[in-house]
N, CA, C and O atoms as a DFTB+ gen file, in Angstrom:
752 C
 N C O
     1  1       3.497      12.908      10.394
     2  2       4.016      14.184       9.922
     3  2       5.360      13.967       9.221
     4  3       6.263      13.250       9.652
     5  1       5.379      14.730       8.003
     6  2       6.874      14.635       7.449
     7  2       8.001      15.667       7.953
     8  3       8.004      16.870       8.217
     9  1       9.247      14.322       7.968
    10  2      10.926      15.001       8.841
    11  2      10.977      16.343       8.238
    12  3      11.099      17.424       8.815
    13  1      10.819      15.997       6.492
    14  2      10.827      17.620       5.912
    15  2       9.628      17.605       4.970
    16  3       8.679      16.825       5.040
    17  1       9.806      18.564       4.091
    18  2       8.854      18.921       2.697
    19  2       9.485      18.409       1.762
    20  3       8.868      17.775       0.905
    21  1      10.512      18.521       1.713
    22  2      11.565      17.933       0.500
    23  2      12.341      17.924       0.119
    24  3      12.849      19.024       0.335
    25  1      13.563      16.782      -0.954
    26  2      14.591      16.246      -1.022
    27  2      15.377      17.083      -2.070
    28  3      14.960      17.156      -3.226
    29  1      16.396      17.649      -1.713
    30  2      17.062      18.257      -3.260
    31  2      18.043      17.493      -3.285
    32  3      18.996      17.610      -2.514
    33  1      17.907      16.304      -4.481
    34  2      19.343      15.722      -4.883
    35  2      20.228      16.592      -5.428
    36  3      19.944      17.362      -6.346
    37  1      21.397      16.497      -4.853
    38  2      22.367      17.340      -5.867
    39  2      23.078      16.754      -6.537
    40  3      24.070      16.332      -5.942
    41  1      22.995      16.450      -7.906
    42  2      23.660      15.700      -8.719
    43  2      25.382      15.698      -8.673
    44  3      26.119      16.671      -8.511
    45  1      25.698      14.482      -8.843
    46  2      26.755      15.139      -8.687
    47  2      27.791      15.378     -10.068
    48  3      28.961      15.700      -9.861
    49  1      27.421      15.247     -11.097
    50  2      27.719      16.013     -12.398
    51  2      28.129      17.252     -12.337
    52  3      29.096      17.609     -13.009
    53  1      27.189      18.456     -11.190
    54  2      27.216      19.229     -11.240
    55  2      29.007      19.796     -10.527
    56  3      29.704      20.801     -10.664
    57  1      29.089      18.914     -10.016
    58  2      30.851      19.226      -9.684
    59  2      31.475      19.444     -10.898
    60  3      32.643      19.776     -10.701
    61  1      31.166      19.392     -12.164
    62  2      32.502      19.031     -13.332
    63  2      32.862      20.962     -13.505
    64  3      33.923      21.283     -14.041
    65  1      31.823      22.144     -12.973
    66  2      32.048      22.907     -13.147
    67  2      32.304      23.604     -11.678
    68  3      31.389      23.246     -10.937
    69  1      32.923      24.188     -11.220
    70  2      32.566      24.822      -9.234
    71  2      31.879      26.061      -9.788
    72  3      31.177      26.696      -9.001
    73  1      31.977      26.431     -10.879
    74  2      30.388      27.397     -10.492
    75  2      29.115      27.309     -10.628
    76  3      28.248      28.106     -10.270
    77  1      28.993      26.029     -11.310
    78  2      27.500      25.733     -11.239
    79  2      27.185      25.540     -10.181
    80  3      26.216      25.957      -9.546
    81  1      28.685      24.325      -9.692
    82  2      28.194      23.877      -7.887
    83  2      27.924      24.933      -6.810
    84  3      27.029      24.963      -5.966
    85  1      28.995      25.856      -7.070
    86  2      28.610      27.264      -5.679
    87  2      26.883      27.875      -6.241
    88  3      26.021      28.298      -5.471
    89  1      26.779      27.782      -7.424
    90  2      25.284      28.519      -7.628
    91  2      24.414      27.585      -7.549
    92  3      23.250      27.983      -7.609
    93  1      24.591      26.311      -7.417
    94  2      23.126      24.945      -7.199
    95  2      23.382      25.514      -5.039
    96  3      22.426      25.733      -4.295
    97  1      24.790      25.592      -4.634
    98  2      24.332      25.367      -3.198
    99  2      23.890      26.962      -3.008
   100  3      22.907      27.117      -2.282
   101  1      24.290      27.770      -3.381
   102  2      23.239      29.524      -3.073
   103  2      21.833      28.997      -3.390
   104  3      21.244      28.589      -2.389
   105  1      21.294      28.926      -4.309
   106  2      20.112      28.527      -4.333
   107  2      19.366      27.212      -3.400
   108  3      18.176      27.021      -3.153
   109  1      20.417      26.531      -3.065
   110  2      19.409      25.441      -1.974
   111  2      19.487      26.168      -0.751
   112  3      18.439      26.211      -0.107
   113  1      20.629      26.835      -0.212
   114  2      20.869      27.915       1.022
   115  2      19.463      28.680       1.177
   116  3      18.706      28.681       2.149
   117  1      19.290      29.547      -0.473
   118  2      17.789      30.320      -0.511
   119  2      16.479      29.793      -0.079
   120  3      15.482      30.322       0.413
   121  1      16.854      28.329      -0.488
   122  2      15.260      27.830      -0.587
   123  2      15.104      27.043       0.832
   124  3      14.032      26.614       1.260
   125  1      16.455      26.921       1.533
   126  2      16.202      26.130       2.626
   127  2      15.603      27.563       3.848
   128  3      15.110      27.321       4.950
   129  1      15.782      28.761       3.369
   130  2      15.279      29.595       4.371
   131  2      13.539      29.638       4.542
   132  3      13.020      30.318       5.427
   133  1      12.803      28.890       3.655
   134  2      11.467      28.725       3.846
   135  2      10.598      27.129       3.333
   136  3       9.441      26.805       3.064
   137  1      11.886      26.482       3.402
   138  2      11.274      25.057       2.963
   139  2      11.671      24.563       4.330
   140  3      12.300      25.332       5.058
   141  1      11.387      23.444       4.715
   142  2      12.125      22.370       5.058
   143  2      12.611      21.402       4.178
   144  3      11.900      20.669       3.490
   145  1      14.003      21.408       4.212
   146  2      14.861      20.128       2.930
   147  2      15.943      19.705       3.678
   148  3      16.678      20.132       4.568
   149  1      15.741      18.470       2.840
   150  2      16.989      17.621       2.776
   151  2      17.797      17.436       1.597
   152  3      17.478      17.251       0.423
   153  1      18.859      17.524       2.141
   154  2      20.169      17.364       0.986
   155  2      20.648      16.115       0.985
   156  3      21.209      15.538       1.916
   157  1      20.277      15.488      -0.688
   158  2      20.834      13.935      -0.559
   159  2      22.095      13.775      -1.849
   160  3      21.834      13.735      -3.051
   161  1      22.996      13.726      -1.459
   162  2      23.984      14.128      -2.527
   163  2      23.925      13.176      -3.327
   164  3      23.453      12.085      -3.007
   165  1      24.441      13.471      -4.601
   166  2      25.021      12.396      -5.733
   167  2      26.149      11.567      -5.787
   168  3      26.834      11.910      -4.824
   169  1      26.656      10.757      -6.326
   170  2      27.941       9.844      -6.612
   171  2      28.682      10.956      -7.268
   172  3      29.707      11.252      -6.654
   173  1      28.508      11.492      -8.091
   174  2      29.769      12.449      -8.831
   175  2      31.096      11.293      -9.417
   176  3      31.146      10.243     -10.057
   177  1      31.887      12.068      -8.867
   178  2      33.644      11.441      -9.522
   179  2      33.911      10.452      -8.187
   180  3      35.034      10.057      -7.874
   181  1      32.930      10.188      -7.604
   182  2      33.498       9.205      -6.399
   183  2      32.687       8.015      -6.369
   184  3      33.196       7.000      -5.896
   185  1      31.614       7.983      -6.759
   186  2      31.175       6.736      -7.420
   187  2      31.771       6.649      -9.292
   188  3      32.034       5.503      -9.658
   189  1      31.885       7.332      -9.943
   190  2      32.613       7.410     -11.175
   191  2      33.781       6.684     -10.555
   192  3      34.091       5.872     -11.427
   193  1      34.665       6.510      -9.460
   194  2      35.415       5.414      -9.067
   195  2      35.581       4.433      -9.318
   196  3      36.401       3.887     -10.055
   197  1      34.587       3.996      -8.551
   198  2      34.109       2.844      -7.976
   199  2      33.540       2.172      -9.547
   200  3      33.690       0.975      -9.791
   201  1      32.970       3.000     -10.403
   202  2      32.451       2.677     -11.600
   203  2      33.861       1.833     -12.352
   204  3      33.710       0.773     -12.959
   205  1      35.128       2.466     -12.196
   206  2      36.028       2.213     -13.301
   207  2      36.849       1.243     -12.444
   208  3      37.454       0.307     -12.967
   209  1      36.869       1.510     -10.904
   210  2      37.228      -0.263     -10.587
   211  2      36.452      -1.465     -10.917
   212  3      37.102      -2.500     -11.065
   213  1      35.227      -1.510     -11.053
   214  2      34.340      -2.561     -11.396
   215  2      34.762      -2.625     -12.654
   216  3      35.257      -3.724     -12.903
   217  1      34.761      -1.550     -13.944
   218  2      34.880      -2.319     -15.021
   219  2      36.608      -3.149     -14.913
   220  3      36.727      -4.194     -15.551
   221  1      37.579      -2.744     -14.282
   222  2      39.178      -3.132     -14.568
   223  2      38.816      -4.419     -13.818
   224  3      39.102      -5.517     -14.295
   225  1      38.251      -4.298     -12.764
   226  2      38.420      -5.714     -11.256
   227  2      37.179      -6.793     -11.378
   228  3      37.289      -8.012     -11.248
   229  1      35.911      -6.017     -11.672
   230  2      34.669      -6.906     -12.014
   231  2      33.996      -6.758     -10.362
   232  3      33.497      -7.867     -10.173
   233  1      33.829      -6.160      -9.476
   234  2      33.663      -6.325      -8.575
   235  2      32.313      -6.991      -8.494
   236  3      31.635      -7.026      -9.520
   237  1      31.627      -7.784      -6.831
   238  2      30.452      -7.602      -6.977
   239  2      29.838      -6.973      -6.969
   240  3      30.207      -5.802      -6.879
   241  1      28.344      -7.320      -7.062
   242  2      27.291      -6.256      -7.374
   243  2      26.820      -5.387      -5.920
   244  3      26.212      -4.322      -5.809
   245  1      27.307      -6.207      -5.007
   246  2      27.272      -5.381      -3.602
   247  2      28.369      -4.750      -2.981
   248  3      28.111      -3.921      -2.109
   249  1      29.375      -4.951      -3.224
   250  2      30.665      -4.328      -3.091
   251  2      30.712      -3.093      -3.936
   252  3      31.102      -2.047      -3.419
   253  1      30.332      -3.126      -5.250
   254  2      30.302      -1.985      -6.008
   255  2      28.810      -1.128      -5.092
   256  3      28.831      -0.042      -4.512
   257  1      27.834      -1.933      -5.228
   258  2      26.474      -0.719      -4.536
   259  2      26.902       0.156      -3.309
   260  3      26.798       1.369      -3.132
   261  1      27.432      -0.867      -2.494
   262  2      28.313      -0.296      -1.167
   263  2      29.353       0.733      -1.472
   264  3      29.250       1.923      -1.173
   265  1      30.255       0.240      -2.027
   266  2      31.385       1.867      -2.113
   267  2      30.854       2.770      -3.060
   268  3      31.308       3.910      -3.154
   269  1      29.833       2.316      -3.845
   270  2      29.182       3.365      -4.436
   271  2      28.660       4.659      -3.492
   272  3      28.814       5.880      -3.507
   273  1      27.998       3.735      -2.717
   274  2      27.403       4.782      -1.431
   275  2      28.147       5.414      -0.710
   276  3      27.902       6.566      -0.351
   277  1      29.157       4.773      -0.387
   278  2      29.960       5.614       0.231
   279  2      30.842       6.722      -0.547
   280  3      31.790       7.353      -0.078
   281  1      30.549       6.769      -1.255
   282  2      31.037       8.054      -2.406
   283  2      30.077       8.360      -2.243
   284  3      30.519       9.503      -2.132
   285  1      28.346       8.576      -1.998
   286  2      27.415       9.805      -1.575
   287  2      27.892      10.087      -0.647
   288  3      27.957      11.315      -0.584
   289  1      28.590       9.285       0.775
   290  2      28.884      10.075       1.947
   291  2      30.245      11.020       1.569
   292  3      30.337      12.160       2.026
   293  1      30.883      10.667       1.036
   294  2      32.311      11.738       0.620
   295  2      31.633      13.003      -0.241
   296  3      32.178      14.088      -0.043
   297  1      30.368      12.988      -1.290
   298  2      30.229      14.341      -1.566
   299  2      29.467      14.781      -0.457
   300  3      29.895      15.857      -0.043
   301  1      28.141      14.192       0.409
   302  2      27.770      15.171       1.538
   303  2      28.943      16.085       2.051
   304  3      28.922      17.301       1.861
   305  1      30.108      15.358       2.802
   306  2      31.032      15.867       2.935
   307  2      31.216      17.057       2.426
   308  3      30.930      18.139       2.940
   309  1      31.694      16.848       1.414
   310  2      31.955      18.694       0.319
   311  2      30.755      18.477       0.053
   312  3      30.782      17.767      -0.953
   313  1      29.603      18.676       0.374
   314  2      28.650      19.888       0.265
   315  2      28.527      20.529       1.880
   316  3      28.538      21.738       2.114
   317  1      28.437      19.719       2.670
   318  2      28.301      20.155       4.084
   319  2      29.701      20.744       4.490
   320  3      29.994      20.623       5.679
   321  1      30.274      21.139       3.964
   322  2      31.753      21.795       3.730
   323  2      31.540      23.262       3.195
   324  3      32.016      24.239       3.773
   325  1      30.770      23.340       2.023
   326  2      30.599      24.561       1.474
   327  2      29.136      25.135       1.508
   328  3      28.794      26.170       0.936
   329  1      28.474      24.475       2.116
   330  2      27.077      25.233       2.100
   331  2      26.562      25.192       3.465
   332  3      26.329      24.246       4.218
   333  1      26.402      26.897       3.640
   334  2      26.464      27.189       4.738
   335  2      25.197      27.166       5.882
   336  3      24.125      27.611       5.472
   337  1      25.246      26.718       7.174
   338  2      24.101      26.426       7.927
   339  2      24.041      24.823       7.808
   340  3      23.191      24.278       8.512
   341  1      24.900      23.955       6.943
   342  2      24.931      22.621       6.980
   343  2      25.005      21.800       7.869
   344  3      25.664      22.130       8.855
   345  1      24.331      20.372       7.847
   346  2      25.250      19.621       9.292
   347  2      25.010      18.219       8.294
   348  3      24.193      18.146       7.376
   349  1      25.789      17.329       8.662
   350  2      25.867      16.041       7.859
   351  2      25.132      15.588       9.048
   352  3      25.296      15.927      10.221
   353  1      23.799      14.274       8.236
   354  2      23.602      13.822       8.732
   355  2      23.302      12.044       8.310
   356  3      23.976      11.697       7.340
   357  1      22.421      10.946       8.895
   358  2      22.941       9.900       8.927
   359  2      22.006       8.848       8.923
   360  3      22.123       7.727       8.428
   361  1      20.586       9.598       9.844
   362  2      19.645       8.926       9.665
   363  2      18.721      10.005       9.845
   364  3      18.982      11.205       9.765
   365  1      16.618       8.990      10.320
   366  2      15.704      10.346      10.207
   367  2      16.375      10.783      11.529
   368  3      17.287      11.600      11.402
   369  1      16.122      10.440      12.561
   370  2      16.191      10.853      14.096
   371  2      16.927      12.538      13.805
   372  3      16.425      13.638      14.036
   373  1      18.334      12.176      13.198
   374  2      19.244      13.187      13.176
   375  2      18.984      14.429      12.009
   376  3      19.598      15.494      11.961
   377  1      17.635      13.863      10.871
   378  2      17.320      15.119      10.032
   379  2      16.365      16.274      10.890
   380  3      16.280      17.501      10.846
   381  1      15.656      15.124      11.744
   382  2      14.577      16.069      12.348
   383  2      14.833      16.839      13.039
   384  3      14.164      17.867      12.930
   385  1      16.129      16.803      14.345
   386  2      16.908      17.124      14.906
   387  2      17.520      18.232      14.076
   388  3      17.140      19.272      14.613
   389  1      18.195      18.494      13.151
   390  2      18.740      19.171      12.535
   391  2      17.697      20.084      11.946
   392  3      17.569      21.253      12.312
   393  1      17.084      19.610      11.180
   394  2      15.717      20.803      11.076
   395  2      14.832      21.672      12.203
   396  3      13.997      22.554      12.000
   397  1      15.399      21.008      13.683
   398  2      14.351      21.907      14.191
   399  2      15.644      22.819      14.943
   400  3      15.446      23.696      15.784
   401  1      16.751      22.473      14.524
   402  2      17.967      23.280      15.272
   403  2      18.070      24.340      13.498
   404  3      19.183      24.862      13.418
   405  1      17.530      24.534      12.757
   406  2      17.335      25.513      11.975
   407  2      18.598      25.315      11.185
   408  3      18.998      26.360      10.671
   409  1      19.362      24.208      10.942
   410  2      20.319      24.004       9.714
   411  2      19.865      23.024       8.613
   412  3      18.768      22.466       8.608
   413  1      20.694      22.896       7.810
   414  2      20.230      22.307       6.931
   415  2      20.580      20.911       7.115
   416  3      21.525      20.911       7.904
   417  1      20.320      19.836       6.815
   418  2      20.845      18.450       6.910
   419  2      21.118      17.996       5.494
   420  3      20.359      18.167       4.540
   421  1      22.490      17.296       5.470
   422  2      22.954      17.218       4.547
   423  2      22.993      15.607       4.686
   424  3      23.520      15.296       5.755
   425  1      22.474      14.179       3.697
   426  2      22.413      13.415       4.219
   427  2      24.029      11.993       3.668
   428  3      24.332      11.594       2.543
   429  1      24.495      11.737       4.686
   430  2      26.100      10.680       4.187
   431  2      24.769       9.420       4.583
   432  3      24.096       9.460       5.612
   433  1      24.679       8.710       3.845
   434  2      23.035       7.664       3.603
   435  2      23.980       6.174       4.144
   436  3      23.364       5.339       4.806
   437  1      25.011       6.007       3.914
   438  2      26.000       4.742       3.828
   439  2      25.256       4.042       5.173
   440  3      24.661       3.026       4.815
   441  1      25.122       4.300       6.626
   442  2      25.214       3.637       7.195
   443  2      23.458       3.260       7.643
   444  3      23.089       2.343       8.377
   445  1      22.397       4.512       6.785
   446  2      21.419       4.045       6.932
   447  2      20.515       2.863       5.980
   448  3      19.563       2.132       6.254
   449  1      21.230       3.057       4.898
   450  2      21.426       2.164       3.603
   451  2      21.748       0.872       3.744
   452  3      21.147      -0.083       3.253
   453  1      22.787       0.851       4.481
   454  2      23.372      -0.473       5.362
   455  2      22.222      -1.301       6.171
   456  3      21.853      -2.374       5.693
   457  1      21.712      -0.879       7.252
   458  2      20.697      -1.607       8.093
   459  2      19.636      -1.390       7.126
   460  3      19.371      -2.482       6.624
   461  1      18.933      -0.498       6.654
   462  2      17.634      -0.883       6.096
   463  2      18.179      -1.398       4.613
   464  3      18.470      -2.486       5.111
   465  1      18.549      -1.553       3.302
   466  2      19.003      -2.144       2.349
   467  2      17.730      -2.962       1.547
   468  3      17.288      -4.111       1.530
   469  1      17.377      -1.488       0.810
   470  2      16.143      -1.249       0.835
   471  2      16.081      -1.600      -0.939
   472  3      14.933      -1.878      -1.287
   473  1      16.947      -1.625      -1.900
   474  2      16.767      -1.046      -3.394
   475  2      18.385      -2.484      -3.625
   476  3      19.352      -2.872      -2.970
   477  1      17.766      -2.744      -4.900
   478  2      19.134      -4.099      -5.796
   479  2      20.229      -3.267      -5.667
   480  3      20.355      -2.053      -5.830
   481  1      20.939      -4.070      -5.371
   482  2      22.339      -3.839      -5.866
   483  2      22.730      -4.149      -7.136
   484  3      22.871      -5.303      -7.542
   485  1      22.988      -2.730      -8.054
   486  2      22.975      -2.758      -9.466
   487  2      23.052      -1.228     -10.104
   488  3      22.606      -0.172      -9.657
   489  1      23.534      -1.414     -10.899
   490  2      24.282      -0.283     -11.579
   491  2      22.821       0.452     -11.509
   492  3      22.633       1.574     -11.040
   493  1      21.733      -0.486     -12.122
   494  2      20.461       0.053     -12.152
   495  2      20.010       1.094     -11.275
   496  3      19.131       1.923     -11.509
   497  1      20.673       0.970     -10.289
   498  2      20.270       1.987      -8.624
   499  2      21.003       2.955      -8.824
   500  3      21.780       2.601      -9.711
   501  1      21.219       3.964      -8.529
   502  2      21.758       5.259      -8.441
   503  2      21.261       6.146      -7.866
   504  3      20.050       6.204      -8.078
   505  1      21.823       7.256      -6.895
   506  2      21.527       8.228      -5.938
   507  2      20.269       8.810      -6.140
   508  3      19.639       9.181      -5.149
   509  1      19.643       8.998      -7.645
   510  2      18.191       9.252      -7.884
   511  2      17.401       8.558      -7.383
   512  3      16.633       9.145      -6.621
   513  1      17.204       7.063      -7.545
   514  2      16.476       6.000      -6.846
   515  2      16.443       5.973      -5.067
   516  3      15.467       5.839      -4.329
   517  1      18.181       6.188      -4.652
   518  2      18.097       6.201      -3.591
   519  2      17.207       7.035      -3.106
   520  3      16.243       6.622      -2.462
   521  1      17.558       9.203      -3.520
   522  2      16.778       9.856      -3.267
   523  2      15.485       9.502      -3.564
   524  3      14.677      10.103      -2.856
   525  1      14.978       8.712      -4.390
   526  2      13.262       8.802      -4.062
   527  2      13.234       7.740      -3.055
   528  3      12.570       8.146      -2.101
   529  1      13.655       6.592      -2.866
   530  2      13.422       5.941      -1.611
   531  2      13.644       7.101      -0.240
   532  3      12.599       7.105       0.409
   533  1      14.263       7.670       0.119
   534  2      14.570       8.513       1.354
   535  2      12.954       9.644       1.048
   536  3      12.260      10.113       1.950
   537  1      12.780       9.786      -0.102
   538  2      11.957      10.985       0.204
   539  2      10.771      10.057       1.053
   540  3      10.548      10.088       2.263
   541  1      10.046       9.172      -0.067
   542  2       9.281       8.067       0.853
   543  2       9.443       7.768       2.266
   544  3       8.438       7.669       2.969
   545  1      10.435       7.638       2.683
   546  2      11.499       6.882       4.096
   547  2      10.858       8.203       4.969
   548  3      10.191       8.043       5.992
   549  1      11.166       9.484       4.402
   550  2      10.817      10.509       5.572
   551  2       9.577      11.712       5.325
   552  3       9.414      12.839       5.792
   553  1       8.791      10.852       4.333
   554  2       7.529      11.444       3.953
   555  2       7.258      13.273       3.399
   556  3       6.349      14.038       3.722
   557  1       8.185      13.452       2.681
   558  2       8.512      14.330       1.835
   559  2       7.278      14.698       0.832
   560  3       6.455      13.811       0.605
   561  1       7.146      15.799       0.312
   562  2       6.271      16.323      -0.839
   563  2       6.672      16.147      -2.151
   564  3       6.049      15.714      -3.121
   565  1       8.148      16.668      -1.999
   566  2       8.463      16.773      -3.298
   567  2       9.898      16.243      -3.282
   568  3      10.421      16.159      -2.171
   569  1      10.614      15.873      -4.351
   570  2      11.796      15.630      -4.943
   571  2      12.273      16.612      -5.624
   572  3      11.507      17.481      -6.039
   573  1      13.875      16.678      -5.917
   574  2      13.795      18.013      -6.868
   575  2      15.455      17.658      -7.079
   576  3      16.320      18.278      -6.459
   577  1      15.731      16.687      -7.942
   578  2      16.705      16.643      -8.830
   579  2      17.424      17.660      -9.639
   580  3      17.225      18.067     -10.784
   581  1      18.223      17.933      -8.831
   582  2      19.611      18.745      -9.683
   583  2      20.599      18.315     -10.492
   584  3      21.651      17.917      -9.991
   585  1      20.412      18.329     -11.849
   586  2      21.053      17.608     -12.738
   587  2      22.401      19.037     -13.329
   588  3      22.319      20.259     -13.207
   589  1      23.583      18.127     -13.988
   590  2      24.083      19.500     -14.848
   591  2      23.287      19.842     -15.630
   592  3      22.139      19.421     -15.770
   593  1      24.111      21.041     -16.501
   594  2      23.255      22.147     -17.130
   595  2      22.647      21.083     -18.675
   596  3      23.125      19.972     -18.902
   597  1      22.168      21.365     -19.062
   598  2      20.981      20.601     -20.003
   599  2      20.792      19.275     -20.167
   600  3      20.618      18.794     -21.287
   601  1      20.811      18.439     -18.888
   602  2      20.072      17.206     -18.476
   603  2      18.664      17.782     -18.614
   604  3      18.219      18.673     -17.890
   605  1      18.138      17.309     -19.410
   606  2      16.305      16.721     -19.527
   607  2      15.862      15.455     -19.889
   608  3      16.512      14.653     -20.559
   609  1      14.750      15.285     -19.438
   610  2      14.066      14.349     -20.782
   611  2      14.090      13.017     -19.738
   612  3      14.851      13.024     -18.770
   613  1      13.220      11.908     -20.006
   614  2      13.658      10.810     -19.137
   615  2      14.372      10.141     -18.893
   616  3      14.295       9.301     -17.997
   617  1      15.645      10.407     -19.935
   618  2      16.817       9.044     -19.676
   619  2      18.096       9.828     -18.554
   620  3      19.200       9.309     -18.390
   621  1      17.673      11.124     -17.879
   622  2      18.234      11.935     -16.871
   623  2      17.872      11.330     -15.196
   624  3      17.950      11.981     -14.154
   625  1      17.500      10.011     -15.352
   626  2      17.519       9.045     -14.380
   627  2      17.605       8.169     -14.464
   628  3      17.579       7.743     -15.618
   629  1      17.799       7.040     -13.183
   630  2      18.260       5.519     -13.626
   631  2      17.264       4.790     -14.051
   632  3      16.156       5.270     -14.289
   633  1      17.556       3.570     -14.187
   634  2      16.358       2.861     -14.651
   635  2      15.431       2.086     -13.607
   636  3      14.422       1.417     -13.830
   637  1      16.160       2.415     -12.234
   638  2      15.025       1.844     -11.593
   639  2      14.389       2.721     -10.815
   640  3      13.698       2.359      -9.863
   641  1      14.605       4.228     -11.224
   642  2      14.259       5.236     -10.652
   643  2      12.238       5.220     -10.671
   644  3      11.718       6.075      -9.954
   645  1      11.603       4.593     -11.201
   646  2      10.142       4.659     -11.050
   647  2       9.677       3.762     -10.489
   648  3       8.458       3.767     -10.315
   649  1      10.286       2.927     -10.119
   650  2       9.782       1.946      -9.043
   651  2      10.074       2.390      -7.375
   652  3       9.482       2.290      -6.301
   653  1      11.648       3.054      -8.004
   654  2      11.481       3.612      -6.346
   655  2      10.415       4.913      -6.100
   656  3      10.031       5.066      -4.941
   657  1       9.958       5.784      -7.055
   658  2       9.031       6.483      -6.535
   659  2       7.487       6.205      -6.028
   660  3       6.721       6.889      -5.348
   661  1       7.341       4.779      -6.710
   662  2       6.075       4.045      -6.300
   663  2       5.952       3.821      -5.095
   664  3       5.057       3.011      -4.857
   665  1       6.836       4.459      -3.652
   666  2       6.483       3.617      -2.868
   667  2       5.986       5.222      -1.761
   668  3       5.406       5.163      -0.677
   669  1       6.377       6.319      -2.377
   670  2       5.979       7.592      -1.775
   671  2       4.609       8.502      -2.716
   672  3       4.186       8.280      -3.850
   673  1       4.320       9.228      -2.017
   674  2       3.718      10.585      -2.700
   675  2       4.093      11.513      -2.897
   676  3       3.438      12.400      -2.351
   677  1       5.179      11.953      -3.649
   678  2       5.807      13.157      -3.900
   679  2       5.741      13.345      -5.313
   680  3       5.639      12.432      -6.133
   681  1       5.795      14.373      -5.526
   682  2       6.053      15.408      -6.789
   683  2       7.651      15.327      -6.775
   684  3       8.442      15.576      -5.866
   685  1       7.917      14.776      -8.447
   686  2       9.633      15.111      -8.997
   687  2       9.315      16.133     -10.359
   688  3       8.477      16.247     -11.252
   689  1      10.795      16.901      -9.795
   690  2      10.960      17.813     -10.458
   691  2      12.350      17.197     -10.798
   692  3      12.839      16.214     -10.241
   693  1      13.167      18.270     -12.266
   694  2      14.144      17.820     -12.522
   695  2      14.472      18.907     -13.296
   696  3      13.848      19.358     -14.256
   697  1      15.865      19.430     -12.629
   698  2      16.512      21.173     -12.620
   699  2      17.474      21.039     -12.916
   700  3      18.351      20.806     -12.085
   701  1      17.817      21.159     -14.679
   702  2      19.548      21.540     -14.830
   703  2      20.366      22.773     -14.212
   704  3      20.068      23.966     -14.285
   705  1      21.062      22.403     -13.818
   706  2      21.755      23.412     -12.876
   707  2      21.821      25.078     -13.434
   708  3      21.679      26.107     -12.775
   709  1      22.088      24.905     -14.878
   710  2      21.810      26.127     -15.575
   711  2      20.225      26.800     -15.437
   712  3      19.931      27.886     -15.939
   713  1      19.405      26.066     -14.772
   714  2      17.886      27.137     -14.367
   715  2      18.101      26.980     -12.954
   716  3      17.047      27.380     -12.461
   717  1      18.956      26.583     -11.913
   718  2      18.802      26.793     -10.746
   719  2      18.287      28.080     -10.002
   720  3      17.821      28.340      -8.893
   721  1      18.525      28.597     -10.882
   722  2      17.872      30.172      -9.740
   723  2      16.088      29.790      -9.497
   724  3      15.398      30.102      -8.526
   725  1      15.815      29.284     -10.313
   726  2      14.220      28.929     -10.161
   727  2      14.095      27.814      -8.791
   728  3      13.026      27.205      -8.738
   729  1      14.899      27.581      -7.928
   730  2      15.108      26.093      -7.339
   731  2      14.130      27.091      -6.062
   732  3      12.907      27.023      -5.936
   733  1      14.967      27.881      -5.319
   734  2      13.734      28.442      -4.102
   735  2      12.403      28.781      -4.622
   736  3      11.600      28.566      -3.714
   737  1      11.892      29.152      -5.524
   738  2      10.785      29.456      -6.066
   739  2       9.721      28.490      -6.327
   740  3       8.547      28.487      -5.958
   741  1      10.628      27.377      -7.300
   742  2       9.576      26.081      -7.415
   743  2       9.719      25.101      -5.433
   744  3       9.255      23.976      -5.249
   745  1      10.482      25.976      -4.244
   746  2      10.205      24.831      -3.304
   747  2       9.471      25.436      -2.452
   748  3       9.037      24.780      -1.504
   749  1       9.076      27.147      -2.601
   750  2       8.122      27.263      -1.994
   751  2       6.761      27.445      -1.656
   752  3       6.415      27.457      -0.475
């Protein structure tokens, strides 16, 4: 049986505006009242970090993948901060747990990423890839990428983003934040 139904990445682009961001988390709030989901945040301006120490320092390719990730756990953070019914969580044990205590789980991935270390370390990887590995990981339906407002088209993911979906059965979707109101609708 799957932990949930499905994964809403929240891009984290969508920070460059706070009202797209308060209207991507109303709408996952909406849709989490009849889905079961998980919230797997994006890198945003905190892997954008980590991006511009590697180009000044050269870091490695696992040192950069690593604090990359840990900039998904700093936006869970501010999302499980502002969207309400949230709980950060860490691994499955603690989504399922959280879903059947009727909040939402918001997922900081760093330390489950760590023991299982599952996807290259490489720019190539990014929170999209991750999110389709996790949807796989906890047997999910669907994916549902929240990009900013007029991200389309295929180059609105990484490049190793189709290999990581090869390893689940889910349906991806992919929602510029400017059609978010459609987000509870297409999750239920």
């Amino acid at each position: 049986m799957a932990i949930v139904d499905a994964i809403v990445k929240l891009g984290g682009g969508v920070l460059r505006r706070s009202e797209c961001f308060d209207a991507a988390l109303a709408a996952i709030h909406a849709a989490a009242a009849s889905t079961r989901l998980l919230v797997v945040p994006g890198g945003g301006p905190f892997a954008d970090a980590v991006r511009d120490a590697d180009r000044r320092l050269r870091l490695t390719n696992t040192a950069a993948h690593r604090m990359a990730i840990l900039g998904m756990d700093q936006y869970a953070w501010l999302i499980a901060s502002r969207l309400a019914d949230a709980s950060i969580v860490g691994r499955p044990d603690a989504i399922a747990e959280t879903v059947a205590a009727s909040r939402i789980p918001v997922l900081a991935p760093s330390a489950w990423l760590a023991d299982a270390d599952p996807l290259p370390h490489s720019w190539d990887v990014t929170s999209d890839s991750i999110a389709a590995w996790v949807a796989a990981s906890v047997g999910a339906k669907r994916l549902v990428l929240i990009k900013p407002a007029g991200a389309e088209g295929p180059d609105v993911v990484d490049p190793y983003f189709s290999r990581a979906c090869r390893e689940g059965a889910f349906g991806v979707d992919v929602v510029p934040v400017d059609r978010i109101a459609a987000l509870p609708e297409l999750l239920a």
